[in-house]
N, C-alpha and C positions, 0 to 999 in steps of 0.2 A: 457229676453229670448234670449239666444244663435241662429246663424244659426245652422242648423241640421246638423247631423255627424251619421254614423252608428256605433249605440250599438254594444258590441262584438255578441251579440246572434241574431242577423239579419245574417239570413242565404240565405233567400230564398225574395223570389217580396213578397208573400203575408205579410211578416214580414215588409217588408219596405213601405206598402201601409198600412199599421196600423201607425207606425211612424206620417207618413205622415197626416193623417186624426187626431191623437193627437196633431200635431203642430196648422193644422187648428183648429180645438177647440181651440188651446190655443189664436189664434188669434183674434178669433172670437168673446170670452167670455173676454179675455181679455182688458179694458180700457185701459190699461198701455201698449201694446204690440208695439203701435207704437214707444211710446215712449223711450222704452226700445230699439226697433230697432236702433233707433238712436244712442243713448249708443255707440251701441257695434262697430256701424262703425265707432266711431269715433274713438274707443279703437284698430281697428285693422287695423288703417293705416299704413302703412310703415314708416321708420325709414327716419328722415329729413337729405338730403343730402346738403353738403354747396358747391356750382356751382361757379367757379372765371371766370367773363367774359372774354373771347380772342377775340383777333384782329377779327374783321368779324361779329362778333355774333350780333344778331337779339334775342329778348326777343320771337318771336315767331317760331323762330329756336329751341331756348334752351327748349322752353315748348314742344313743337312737340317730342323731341329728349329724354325728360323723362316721355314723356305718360301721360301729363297735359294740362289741358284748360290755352289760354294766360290769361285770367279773375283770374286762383286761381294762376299762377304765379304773379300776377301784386298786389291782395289781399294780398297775404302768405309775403309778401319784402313787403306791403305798398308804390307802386309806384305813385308815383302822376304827373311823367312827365316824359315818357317814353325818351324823349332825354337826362336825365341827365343821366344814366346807360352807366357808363364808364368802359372801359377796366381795368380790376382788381376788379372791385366793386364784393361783397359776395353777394351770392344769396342764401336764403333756400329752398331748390328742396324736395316738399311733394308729395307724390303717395299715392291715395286711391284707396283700391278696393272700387266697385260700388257692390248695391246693386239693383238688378233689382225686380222690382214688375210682374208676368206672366200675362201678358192678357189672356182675351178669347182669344182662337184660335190660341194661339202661341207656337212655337215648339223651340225646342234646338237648330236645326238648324238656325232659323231666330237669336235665340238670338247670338247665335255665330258670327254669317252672321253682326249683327248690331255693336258689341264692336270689330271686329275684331279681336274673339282670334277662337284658335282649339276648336273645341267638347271636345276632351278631356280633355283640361286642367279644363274646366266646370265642370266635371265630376270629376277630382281629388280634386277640392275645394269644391265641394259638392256632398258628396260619395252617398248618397241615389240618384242619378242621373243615378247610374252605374242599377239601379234596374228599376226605372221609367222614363227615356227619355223621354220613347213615350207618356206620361200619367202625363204630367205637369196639375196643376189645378192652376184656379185663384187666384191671393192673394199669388203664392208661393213665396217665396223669395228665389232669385238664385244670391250668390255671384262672383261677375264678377272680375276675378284679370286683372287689367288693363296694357297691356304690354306696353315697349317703340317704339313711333312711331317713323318713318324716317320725318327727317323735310317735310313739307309740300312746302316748297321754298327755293330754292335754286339758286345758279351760276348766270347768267345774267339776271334770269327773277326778284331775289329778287332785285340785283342791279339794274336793270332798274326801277321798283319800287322806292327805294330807293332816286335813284337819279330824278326820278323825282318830289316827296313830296319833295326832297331840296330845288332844283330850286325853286318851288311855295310857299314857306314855306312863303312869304311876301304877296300875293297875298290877297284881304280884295276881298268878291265877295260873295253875298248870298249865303246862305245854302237849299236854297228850290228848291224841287224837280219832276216832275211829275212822274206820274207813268209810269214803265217800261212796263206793257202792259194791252192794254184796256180791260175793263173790268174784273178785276180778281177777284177771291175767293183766298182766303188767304189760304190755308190747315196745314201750320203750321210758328207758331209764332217766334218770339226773346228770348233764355235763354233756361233752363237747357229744354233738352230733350232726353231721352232712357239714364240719368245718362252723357251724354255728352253736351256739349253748341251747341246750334246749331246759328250758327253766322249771319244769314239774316231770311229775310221771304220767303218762297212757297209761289207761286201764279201757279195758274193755271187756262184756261183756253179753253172753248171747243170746237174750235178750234183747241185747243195743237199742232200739228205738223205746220199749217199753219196761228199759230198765230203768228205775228213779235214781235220779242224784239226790243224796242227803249230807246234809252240815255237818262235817267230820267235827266240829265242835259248835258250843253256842255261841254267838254273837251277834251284831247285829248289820242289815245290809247294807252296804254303801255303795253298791250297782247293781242294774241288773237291768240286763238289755244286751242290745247291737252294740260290738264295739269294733271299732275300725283298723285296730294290731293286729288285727288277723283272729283273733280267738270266736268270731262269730258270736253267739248267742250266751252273754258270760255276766254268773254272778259272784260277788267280790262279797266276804265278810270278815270284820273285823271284831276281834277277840281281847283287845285289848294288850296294853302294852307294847304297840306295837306292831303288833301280831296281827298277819292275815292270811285268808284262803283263798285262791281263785277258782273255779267251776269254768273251765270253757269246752267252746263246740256245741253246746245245748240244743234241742231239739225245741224244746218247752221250757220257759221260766215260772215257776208260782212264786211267786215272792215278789216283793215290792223293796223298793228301797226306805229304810228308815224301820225296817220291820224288824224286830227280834226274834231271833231263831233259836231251838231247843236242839242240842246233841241228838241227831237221826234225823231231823223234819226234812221232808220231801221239798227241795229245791228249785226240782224241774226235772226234764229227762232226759238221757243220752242223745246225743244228737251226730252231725253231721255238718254245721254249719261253721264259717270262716274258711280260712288255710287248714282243712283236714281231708285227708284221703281215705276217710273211712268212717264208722261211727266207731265212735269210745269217749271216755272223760280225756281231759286234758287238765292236770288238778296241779295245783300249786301253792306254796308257802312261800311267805314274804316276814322276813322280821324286817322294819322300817323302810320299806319297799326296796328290800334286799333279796332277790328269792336264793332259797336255802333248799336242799334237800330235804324232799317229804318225811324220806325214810326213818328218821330217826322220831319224828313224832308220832308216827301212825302206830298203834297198839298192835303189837303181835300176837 
């Protein structure tokens, strides 16, 4: 089963709300439908472009900058050691639209709001939109064409980054972590979510504004400030070998860049600031500006 399209003879809402109520049956009744879903996204990815690395480039520059997760870039080229990608190497650059599943209670505008693109273009990829906005139901499937994002790092914050996983790149020093802050509820996990990767874990909580963020390990800062990906008020430390932690959303930062941090020092506070709908951490691991899953660091 195809995404939906409007028939020539849908004229009016009521004709496109019948539409609409035959796909759900067909969803519904159909075993195969999920599976056909799949099919068809995979049939209607975009065409693979071949990317030559330049002087500068960062593998999470080049994903950012063709509206791709670093994960399907590093997949799609079968990277296996992000330092061997040398200037001139061939890269195959894939773009998929996303297929979004509607929840209860959710509107065009949140979906928009969450991939980042106009109402409208929602609405030209899926014409039976232009009828039923207001009157999304569960289970709908709404194709999301996924546009190019502006790198997420750039100029001296990636280079100070950079340079500092150099420097440490020899550095042997455990990988274990405490938690960034006491007590949390987890609200959401590591891996694919809302069709994007989401690169740390949410933690929150209740407390939220007056709860402190602290350095799940010692190291020392290499931001800490506004940053413009979306993470709001985010500070970055690096641990060596490689190794780092992100802190976003912040309310408050105490810290400075260039500072040395001890296992638990107070950070900053929970916040509410960037791309977040709520106050919590937004916490992250990076081995060579890879992010990896918290869980396996964080001391149980």
């Amino acid at each position: 089963m195809g995404y939906p399209s409007v028939p020539p003879n849908i004229t009016a809402q009521e004709d496109a709300k019948q539409a609409v109520v035959e796909q759900t049956l067909m969803q519904a009744f159909n075993p195969f439908s999920a599976l056909q879903n799949n099919q068809v996204k995979k049939t209607t990815r975009g065409a693979v472009v071949t990317y030559a690395v330049q002087e500068g480039d960062t593998l999470s520059d080049i994903a950012y900058k063709y509206g791709i997760t670093l994960q399907d870039l590093i997949e799609e080229n079968k990277i296996t050691n992000p330092n061997m990608v040398g200037i001139g190497m061939k890269l195959n650059i894939r773009r998929d639209e996303v297929a979004h599943v509607v929840t209860r209670g959710e509107t065009l505008d949140q979906i928009a709001s969450r991939y980042d693109v106009k109402k409208e273009v929602l609405i030209r990829r899926n014409p039976l939109l232009a009828y039923l906005q207001n009157q999304l139901y569960v289970g709908q499937t709404v194709v999301v064409p996924m546009p190019a994002a502006k790198p997420a790092l750039a100029g001296n914050i990636q280079l100070r980054r950079q340079m500092a996983q150099a420097a440490s790149r020899k550095a042997s020093r455990s990988r274990a972590m405490s938690w960034p802050i006491k007590e949390p509820t987890i609200t959401s996990g590591f891996g694919s979510r809302w069709g994007k990767m989401h690169k740390g874990l949410d933690m929150w909580n209740e407390e939220e504004a007056k709860t402190p963020i602290q350095a799940a390990k010692e190291g020392i800062v290499v931001e800490a400030g506004a940053n413009r990906a979306g993470y709001g008020y985010l500070v970055v430390l690096d641990h060596g070998g490689g190794l780092q932690t992100f802190y976003a959303h912040m309310r408050k930062i105490s810290v400075y860049v260039g500072q040395e941090v001890d296992e638990g020092d107070i950070l900053g506070y929970m916040g509410n600031t960037g791309d977040s709908t709520g106050y919590h951490l937004h916490f992250e691991v990076r081995q060579d500006d890879i992010p990896v899953n918290p869980m396996p660091y964080l001391r149980r």
